[in-house]
VOGUFI-828902 format. One record per residue: residue number from 0; residue in one letter; x, y negated, z of N, C-alpha, C in turn. Coordinates in Angstrom, 2 decimals, decimal comma, always signed. Each point is the difference from the previous one (the first is absolute). Layout:
<NUM; 'A'; <X; Y; Z>; <X; Y; Z>; <X; Y; Z>>
...
This chain:
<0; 'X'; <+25,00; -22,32; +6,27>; <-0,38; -1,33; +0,44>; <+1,23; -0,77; +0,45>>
<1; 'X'; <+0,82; +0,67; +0,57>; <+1,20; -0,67; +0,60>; <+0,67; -0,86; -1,13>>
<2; 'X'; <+0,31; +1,08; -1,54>; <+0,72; -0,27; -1,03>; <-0,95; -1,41; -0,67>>
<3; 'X'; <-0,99; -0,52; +0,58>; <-0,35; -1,35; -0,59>; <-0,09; -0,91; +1,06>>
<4; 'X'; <+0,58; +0,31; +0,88>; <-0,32; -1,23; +1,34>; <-0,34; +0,08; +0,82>>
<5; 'X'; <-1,17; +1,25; +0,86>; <-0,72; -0,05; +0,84>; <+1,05; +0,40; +0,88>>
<6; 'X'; <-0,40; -0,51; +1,29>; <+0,66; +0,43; +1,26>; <-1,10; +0,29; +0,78>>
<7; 'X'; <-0,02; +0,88; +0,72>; <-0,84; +0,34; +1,93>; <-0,77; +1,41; -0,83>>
<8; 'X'; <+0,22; +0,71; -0,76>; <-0,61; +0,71; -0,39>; <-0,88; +1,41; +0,50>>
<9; 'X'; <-1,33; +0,31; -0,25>; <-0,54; +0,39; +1,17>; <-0,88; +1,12; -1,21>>
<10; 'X'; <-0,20; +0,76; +0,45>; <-0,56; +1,02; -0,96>; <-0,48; +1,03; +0,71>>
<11; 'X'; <-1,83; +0,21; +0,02>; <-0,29; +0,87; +1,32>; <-1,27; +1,04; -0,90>>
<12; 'X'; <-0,24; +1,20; +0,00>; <-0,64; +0,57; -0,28>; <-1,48; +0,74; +0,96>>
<13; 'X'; <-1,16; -0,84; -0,43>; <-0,95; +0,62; +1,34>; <-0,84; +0,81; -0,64>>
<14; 'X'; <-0,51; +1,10; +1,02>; <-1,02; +1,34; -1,05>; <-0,99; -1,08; +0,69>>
<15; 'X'; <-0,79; +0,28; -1,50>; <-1,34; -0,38; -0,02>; <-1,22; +0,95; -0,23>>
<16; 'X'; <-0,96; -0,20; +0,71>; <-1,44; +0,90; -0,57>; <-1,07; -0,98; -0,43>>
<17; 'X'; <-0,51; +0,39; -0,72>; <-1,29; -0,60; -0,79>; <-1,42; +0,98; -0,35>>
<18; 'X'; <-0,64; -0,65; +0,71>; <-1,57; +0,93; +0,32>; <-0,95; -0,72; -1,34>>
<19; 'X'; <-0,31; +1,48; -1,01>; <-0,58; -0,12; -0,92>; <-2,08; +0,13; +0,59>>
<20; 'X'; <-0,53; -0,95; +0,21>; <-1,34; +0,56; +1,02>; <-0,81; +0,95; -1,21>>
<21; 'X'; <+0,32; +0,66; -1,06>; <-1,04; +0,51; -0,99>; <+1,25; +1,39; -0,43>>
<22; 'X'; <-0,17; +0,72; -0,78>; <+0,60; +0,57; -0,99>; <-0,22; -1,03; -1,38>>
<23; 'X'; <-1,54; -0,36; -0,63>; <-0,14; -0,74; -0,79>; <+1,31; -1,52; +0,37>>
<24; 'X'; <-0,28; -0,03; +0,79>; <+1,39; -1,52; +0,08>; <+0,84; +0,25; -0,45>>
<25; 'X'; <+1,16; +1,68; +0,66>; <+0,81; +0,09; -0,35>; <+0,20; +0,22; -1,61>>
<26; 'X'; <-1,19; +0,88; -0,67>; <+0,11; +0,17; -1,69>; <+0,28; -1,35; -0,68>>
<27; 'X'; <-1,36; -0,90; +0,49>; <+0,36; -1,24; -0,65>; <+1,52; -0,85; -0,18>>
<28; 'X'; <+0,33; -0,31; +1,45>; <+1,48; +0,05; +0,01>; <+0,95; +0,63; -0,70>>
<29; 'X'; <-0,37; +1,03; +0,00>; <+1,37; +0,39; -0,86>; <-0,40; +0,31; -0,62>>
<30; 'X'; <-1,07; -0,49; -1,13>; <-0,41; -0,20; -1,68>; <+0,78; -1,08; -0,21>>
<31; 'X'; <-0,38; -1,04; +0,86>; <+1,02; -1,16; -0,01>; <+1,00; -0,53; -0,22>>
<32; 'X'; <+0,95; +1,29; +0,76>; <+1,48; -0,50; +0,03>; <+0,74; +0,95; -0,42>>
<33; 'X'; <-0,57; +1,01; -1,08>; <+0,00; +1,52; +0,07>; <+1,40; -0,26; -1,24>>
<34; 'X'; <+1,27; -0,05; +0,44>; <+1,21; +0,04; -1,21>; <+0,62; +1,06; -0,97>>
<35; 'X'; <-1,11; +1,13; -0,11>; <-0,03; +1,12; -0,59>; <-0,19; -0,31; -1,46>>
<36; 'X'; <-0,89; -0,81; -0,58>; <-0,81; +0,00; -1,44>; <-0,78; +0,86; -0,42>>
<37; 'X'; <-0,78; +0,88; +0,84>; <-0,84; +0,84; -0,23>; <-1,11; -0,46; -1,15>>
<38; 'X'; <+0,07; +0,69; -1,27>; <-1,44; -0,05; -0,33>; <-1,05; -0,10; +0,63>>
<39; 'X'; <-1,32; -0,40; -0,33>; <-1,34; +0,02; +0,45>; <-0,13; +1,27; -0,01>>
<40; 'X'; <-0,47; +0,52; -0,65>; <-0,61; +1,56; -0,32>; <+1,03; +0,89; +1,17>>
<41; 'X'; <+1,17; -0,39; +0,34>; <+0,08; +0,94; +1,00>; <+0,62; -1,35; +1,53>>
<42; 'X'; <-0,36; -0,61; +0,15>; <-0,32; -0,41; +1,20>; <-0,52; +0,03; +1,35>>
<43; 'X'; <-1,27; +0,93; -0,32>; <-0,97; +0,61; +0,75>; <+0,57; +1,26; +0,60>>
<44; 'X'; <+0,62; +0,47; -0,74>; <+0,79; +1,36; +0,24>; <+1,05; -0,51; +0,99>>
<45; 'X'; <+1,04; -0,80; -0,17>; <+0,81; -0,33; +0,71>; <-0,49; -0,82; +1,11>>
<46; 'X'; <-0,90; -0,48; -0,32>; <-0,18; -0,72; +1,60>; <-0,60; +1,23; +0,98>>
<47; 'X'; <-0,54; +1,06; -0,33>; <-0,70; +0,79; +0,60>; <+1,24; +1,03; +0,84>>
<48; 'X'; <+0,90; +0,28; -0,99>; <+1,06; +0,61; +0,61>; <+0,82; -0,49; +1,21>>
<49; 'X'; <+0,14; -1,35; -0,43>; <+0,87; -1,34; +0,95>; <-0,81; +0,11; +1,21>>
<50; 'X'; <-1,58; -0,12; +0,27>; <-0,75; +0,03; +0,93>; <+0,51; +1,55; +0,72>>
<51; 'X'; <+0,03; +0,57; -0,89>; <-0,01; +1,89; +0,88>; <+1,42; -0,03; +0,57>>
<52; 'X'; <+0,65; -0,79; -0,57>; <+1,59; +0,45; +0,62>; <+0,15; -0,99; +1,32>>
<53; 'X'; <-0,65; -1,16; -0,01>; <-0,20; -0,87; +1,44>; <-0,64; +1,10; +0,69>>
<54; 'X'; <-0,90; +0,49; -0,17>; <-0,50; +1,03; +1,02>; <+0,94; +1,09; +0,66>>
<55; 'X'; <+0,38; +0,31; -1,32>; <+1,31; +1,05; +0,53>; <+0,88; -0,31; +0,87>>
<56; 'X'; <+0,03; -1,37; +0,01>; <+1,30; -1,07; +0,61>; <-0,38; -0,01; +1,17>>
<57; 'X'; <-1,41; +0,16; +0,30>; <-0,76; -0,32; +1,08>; <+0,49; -1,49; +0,28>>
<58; 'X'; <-0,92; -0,77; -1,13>; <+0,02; -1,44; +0,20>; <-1,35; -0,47; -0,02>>
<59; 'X'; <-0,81; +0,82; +0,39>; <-1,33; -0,72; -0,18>; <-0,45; +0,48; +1,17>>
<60; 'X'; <-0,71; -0,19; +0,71>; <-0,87; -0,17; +1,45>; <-1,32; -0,42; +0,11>>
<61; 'X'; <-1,40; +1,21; +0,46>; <-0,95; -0,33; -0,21>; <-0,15; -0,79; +1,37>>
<62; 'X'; <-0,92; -0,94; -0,13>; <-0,58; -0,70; +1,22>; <-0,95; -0,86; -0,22>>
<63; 'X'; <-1,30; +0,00; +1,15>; <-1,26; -0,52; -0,20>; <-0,72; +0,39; -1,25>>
<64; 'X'; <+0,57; +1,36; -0,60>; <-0,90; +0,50; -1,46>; <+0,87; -0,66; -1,36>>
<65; 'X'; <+0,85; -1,06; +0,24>; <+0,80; +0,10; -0,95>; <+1,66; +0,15; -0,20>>
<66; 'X'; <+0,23; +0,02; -1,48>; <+1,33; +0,61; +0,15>; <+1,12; -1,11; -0,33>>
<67; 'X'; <+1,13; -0,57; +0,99>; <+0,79; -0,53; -0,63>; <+1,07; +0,33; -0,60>>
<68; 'X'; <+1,04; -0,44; -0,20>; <+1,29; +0,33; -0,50>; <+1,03; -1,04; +0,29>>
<69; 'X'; <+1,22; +0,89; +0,56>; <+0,69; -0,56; +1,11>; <+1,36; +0,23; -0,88>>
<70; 'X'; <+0,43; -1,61; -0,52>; <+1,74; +0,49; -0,96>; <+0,57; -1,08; +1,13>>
<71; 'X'; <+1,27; +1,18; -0,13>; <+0,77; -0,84; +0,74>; <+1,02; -0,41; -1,17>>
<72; 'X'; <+0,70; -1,01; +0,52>; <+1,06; -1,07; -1,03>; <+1,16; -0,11; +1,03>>
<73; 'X'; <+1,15; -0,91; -0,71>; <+0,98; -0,19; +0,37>; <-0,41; -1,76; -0,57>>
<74; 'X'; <+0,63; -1,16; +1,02>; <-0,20; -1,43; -0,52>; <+1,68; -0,50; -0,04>>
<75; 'X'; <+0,47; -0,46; -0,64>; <+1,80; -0,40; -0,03>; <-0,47; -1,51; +0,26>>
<76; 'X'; <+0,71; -0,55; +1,05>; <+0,02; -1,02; +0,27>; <+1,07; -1,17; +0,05>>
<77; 'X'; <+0,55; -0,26; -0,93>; <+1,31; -0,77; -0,28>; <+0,15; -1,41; +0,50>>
<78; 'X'; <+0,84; -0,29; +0,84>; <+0,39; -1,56; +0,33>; <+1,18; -0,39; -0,12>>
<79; 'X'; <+0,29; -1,39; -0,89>; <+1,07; -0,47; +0,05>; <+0,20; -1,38; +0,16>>
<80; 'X'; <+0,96; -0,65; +0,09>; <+0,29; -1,44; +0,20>; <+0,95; -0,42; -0,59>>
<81; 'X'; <-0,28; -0,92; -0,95>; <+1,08; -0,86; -0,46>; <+0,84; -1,05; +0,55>>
């Protein structure tokens, strides 16, 4: 950023969590945004696995009878000034 002009440059990284309230939410979601190219015919398979390994992760948490799923992220937050 510097090498085109910006000056005051500020660049902050915050962990983020994001509460999936379903397992179904979370599948849908990441049918969604899923950057693999999975065939159909095996989709089902992989989402089923993806679900078992959040578990493994212990990212899902039952409460009030249902189950969510808890990803945490990283957000990059860039500021500059011209």
């Amino acid at each position: 950023m510097a090498e085109i002009g910006f000056k005051e440059i500020d660049v902050r990284c915050k962990q983020m969590l994001y509460y999936y309230d379903s397992i179904q939410a979370f599948r849908e979601t990441t049918k969604s945004i899923n950057p693999f190219h999975i065939p159909d015919s095996l989709y089902e398979e992989f989402i089923d696995d993806y679900v078992d390994v959040a578990r493994d992760m212990r990212l899902t948490k039952n409460t009030n009878g249902s189950t969510v799923v808890m990803m945490k992220y990283n957000l990059i937050v860039v500021f500059g000034r011209k």
